[in-house]
N, C-alpha and C positions, 0 to 999 in steps of 0.2 A: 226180177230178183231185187230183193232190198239191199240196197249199201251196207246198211249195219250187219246184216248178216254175213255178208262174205270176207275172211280174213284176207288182206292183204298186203303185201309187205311198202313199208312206208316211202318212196320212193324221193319225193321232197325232201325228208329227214335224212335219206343215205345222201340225196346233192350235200345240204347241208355239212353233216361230217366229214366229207370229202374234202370241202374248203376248209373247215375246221383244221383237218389234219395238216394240211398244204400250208395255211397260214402258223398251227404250233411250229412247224417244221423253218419256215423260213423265221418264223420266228427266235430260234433254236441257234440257227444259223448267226442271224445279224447280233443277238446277244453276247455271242463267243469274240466279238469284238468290244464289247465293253471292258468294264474293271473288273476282277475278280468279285467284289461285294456286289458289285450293280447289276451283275449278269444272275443273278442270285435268283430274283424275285420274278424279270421276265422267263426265264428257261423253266423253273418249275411249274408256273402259269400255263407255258406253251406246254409242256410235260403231260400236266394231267388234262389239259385240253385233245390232246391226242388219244391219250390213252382213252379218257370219260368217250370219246367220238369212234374210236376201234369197238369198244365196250359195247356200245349204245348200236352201232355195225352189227355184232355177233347177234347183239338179243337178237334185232328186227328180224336179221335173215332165219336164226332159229326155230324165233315165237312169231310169226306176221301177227297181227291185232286188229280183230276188226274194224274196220272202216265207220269212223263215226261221222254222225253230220257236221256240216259247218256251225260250231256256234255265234250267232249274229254279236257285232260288235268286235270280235275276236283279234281279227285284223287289223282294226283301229286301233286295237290295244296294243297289240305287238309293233304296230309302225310308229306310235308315239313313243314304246318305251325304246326304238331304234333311234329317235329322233332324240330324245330326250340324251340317251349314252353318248351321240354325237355330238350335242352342245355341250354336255360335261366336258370332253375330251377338249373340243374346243376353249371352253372356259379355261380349264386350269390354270394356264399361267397368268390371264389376265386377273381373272378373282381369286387364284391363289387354292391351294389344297381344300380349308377347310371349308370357305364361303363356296365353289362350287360343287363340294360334295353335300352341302346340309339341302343346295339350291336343288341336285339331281333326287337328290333321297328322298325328297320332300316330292318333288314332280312326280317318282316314280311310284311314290305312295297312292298319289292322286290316279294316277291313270291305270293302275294293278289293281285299288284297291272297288272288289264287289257289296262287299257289305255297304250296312249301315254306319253313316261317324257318331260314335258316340264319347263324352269324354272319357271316357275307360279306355279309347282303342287310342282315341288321340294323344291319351298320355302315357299308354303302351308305347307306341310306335314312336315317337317322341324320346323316351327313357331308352330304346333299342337304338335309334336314331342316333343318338350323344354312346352310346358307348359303343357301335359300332365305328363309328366314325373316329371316335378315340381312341379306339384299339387299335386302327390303322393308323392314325397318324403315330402314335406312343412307339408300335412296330420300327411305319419306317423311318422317322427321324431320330429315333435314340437306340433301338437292334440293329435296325440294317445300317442306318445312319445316309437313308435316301435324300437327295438334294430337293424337299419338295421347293414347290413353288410359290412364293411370298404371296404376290398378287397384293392389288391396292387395298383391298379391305383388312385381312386378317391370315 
């Protein structure tokens, strides 16, 4: 029988949400120890992380989806852009909010992106790149009023 053809329910993707839920929740938990404003941004994070992972829970078991091939490469990509979130995390205080998010944004572009680079996409992604990234910092340093992290560069 062919893999593609037989629907079944995603069984990897339910581990996954399972930790998902496990981690919003403990997440949920440790934030209710912060400050009233600082608890703000993790708890709704872990929120809809829960919720999107219960969500994502109901389709699969409703709708199973056919079983598709492995696409080659797939892997490397997912485990670079695993790698890539972990050095963020790790950068931040040393390079500071914006120099290690322009550093991850930029990596992440590289190892996500399938197409062709062309200067159109580069100064796309670039233009998207500066106002997402400014939209968060605008957020939380002057709304939420979050303590980011200086870091030696900027």
């Amino acid at each position: 029988m062919d893999n593609n053809s037989v629907a079944r329910f995603d069984v990897a993707s339910a581990v996954a949400c399972t930790v998902f839920i496990v981690i919003g929740t403990a997440a949920i938990y440790v934030a209710n120890d912060f400050s009233i404003l600082g608890s703000v941004f993790p708890q709704v994070i872990a929120g809809l992380m829960i919720i999107l992972s219960c969500l994502y829970l109901l389709l699969a078991w409703r709708r199973p989806k056919p079983r598709l091939t492995h696409e080659p490469g797939s892997g490397l990509r997912r485990f670079g852009v695993m790698i890539t979130m972990l050095a963020w995390a790790f950068l931040l205080d040393p390079l500071g909010f914006l120099s290690s998010g322009v550093l991850a944004f930029a990596a992440l572009l590289l190892i996500a992106n399938f197409d062709r680079w062309t200067a159109r996409t580069v100064m796309l992604y670039a233009a998207a790149g500066v106002f997402i990234l400014g939209s968060l910092f605008t957020i939380f340093k002057f709304a939420l009023q979050v303590p980011l992290p200086q870091g030696w560069l900027f």
